[in-house]
Each structure stands twice: as structure tokens, then as C-alpha cells.
C-alpha positions in Angstrom: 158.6 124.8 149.1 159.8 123.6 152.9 159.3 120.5 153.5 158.3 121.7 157.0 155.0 123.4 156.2 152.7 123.6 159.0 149.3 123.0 158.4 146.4 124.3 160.5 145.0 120.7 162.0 141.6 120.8 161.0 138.5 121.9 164.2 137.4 117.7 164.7 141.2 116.9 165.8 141.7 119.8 167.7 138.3 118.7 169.7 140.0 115.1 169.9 142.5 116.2 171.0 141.6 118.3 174.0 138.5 115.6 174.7 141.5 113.3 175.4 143.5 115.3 177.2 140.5 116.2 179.0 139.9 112.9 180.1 143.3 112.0 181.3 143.4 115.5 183.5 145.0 115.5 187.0 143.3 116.8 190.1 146.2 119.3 190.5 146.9 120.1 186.8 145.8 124.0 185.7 144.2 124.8 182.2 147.3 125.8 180.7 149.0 122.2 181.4 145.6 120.8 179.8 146.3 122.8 176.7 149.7 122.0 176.3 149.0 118.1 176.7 145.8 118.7 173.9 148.3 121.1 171.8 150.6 117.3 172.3 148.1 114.8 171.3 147.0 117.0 168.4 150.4 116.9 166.7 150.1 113.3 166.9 147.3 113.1 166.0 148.4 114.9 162.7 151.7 112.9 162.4 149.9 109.8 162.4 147.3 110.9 159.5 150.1 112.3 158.0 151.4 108.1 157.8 149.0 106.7 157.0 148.0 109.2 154.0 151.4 108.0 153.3 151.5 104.3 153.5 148.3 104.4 151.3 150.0 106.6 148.7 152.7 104.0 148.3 150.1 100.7 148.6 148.2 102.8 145.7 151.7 102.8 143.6 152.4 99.2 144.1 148.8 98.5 143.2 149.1 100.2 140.1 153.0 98.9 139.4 151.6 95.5 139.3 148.3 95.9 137.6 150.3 97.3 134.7 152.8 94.8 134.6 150.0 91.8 135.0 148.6 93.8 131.9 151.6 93.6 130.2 152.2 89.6 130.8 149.3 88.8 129.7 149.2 90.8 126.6 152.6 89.3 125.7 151.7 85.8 126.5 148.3 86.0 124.4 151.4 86.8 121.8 153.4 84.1 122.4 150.8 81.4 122.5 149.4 82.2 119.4 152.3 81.8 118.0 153.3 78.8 119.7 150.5 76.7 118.6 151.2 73.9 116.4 147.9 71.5 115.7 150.1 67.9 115.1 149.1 64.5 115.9 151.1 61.8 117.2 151.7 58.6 114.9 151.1 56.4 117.3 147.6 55.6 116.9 147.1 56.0 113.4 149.2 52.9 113.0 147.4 51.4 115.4 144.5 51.9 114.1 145.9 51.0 110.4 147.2 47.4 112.3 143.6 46.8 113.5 142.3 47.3 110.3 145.2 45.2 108.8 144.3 42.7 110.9 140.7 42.6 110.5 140.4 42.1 107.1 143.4 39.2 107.3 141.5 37.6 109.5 138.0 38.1 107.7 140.1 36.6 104.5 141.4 33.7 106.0 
């Protein structure tokens, strides 16, 4: 298949097209100039759908690219956090509270 394929442009931008051309018309300028500027517009009219058909296309791919990869991270980091987790207390304040006690009861004995 060409790359190069015309398409028929569709009736609504061939009516765009020669509304346009239409409305920029010279006093001097015959139908057949008229057409030709429409028959102009069209085709950029088409090349620009054409774009940005495109551009969404690609903005659809780079959605999806980084959807599945956000799904991905955090599937792998649920993994590595449960396995990360270690449940241990510091020392620090059990002596402290041990030295409280400690001291406590020497100074309820004395």
C-alpha cells in the first residue's frame, strides 16, 4: 500500500472549504479561481486533521507506555515492601523504662 493514498475529503470540509474561499473572494476573481483557492483550503484542511489524528495517536501511546509501567512499579514495589518489613524495636526505651522502674522501687526502699 502507497503511502500516498488519496482519500475523498469528506462533503462538511469540502463546504468549509469553499465557504472560506467564498468569503475571501476578490471583486475581479472568476469561479474557476474560487475553486481552485476552495480545492487549496480543503487540502489543508485535510492535512491538518490528518496531524492531529496523528499527534493523538502518539499522546494515546505514551498514555498507555506509562500507565503500564506505573502498573508495573507499583506491583513490584507492593513486592519489595512486603518483603522489606522488619517489626523491631529500638532498646533505647526499654532501658529507660527498666531505669525508672529501677529507680522507683530504690527510692520506695530507702
Amino acid at each position: 500500500m502507497t503511502k500516498n493514498s488519496y482519500q475523498k475529503p469528506s462533503q462538511q470540509t469540502q463546504e468549509e472549504a469553499l465557504i472560506i474561499a467564498k468569503g475571501t473572494q476578490r471583486p475581479a476573481q472568476t469561479k474557476e479561481q474560487t475553486k481552485l483557492i476552495a480545492h487549496g483550503i480543503q487540502k489543508g484542511i485535510d492535512l491538518y486533521k490528518k496531524q492531529q489524528k496523528e499527534k493523538t495517536r502518539d499522546l494515546n501511546r505514551k498514555i498507555k507506555k506509562t500507565a503500564s509501567q506505573k502498573e508495573q512499579s507499583i506491583k513490584s514495589d507492593d513486592n519489595e515492601i512486603q518483603e522489606e518489613i522488619i517489626y523491631r524495636q529500638h532498646w533505647l526505651p526499654w532501658l529507660l523504662l527498666f531505669l525508672t522502674w529501677l529507680g522507683a522501687g530504690i527510692y520506695f526502699l530507702v
